[in-house]
C-alpha positions in Angstrom: -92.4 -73.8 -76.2 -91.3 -77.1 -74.2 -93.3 -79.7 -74.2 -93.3 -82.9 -72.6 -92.6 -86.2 -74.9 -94.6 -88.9 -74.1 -94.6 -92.5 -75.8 -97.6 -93.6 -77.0 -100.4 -94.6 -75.3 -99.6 -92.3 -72.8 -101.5 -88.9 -72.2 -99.1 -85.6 -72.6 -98.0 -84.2 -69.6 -98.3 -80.3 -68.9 -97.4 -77.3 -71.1 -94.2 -75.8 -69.7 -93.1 -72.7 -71.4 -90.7 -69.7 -70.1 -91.2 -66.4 -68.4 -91.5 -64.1 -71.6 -93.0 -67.3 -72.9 -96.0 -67.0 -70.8 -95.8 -63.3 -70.4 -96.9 -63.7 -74.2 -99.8 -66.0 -73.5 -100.8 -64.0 -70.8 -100.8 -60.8 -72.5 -98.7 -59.2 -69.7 -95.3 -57.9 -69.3 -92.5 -59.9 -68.4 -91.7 -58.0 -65.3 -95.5 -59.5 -64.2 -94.5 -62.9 -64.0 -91.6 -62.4 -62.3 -93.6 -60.3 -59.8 -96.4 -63.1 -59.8 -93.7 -65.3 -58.7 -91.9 -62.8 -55.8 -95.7 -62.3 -54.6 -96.5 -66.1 -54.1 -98.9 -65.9 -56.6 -96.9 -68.1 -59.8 -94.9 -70.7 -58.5 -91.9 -72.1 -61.2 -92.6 -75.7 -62.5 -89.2 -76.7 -63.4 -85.7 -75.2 -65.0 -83.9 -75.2 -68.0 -80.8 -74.5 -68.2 -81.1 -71.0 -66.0 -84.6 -70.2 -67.2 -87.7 -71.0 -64.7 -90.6 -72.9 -66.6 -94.2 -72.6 -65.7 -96.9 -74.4 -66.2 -99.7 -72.7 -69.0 -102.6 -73.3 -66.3 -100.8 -72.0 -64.1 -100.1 -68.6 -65.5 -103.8 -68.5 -66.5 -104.5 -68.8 -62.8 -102.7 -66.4 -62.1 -103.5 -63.8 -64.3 -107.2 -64.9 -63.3 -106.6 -64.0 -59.8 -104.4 -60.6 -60.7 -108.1 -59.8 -62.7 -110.1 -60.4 -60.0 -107.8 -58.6 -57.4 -106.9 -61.0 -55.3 
């Protein structure tokens, strides 16, 4: 998990993790958020290196949303 540094005095900034990253939080499939993000529904928060990083609030969002069937 990537997280923001911050120096101090200074509040943290958001949790950015990867795809099967936040599949895992998620408790879905891989394959899920990279549908998530074809559908509109999960946008990428940054990059490392090749790998897209989203934000954990984010993916909870979404899979909030997937629940409700919207």
């Amino acid at each position: 998990m990537s997280r923001t540094s911050t120096a101090p005095g200074r509040t943290a900034g958001p949790t950015l993790v990867t795809g099967p990253m936040a599949a895992r939080e998620a408790g879905v499939l891989p394959a899920t958020i990279r549908k998530w993000v074809q559908l509109g529904r999960l946008a990428p928060a940054g990059r490392q290196g090749r790998a897209r990083l989203f934000r954990l609030e984010d993916v909870f969002a979404a899979e909030r949303s997937a629940r409700r069937g919207g």
